[in-house]
N, C-alpha and C positions, 0 to 999 in steps of 0.2 A: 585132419584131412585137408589137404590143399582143394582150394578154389580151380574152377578150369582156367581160369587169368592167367592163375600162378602157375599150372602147366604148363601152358603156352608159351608164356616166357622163356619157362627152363628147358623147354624142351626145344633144340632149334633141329631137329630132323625131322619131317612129316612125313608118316608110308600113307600114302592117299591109295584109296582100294575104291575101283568102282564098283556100286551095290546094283547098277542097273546089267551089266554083264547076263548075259547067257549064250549058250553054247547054239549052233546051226539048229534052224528047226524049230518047231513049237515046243511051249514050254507045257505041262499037263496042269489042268487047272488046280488052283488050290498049292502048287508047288513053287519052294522057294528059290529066286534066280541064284545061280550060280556065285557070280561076282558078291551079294547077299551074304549069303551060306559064308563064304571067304573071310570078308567084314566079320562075320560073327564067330567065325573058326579062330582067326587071328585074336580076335578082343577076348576071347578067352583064355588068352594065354598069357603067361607073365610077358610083358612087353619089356626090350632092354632100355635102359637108362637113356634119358637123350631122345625117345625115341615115343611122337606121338599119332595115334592109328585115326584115319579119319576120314570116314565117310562120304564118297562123292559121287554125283552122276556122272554120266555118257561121258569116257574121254575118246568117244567117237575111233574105236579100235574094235568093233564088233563081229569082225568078219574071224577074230585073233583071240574067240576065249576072253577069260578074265584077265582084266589088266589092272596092273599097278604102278603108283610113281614114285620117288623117293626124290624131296627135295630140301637143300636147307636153308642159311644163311645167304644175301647177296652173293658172297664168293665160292659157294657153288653150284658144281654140274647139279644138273636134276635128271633123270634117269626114266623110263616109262618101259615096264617089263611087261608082254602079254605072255598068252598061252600057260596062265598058274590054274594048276587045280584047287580047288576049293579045299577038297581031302589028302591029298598030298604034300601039297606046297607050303602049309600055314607057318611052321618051323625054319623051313628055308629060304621064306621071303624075312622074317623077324632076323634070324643069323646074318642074314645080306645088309636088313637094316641098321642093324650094330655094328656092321663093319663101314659103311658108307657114313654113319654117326662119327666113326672115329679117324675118317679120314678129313685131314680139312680142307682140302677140295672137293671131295667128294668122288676120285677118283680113288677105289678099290684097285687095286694092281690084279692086271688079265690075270693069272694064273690061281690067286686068292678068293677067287668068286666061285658064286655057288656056280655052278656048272649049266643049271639054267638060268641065270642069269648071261653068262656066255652066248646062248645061241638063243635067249626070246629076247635081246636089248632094241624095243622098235625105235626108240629117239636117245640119245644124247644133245643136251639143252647147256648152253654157254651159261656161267654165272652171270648174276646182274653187271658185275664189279668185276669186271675180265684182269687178270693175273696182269699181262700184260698188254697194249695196245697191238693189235697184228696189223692196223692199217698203217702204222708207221715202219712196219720193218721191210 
């Protein structure tokens, strides 16, 4: 069994899943938040290759449902998807994250993507190490 080190290494695609997420409205005592539930729906699923799941607070998107991010290497895009269900979405955020693993920018081509991914993308984020300089052109 690998160490988490050796994970972390191998793995240069992160789906960061915020656990503190929940949906408008009180939540009922004793029940688990939404974004949570997500976290735990996803980690039990077989995760693709490349591809390491990981727990975080507030990305300050609350008004938008569960949110998630996908980010990898210096050169690339990172991506922040709201409005995932907890119970529907856990498969087609993992499938989005294997395709965004196997892109090396990180740019999924429009028409390849899961469908919500299409119309919940609240940020696209420039890699650290920009492709090219845009203030020179």
């Amino acid at each position: 069994m690998k160490d988490t080190a050796d994970t972390a290494r191998q793995a240069d695609t992160e789906l960061l899943i915020c656990v503190t997420c929940r949906r408008k409205g009180t939540l009922p005592e004793g029940e688990r938040r939404p974004g949570r539930a997500l976290f735990d729906e996803i980690s039990a699923l077989d995760r693709p290759e490349g591809v390491r799941i990981t727990a975080t607070e507030c990305m300050q998107n609350c008004d938008h449902g569960c949110t998630v991010a996908l980010r990898g290497g210096d050169a690339k895009w990172t991506y922040v998807f709201a409005n995932v269900d907890e119970a529907a979405h856990p498969e087609m955020i993992l499938a989005g994250a294997a395709q965004y693993h196997a892109a090396p920018d990180g740019l999924i081509p429009w028409r390849q993507r899961p469908e919500h991914f299409k119309r919940n993308c609240v940020s696209r984020i420039p890699p650290i190490t920009p492709a090219k300089d845009l203030q020179e052109s």
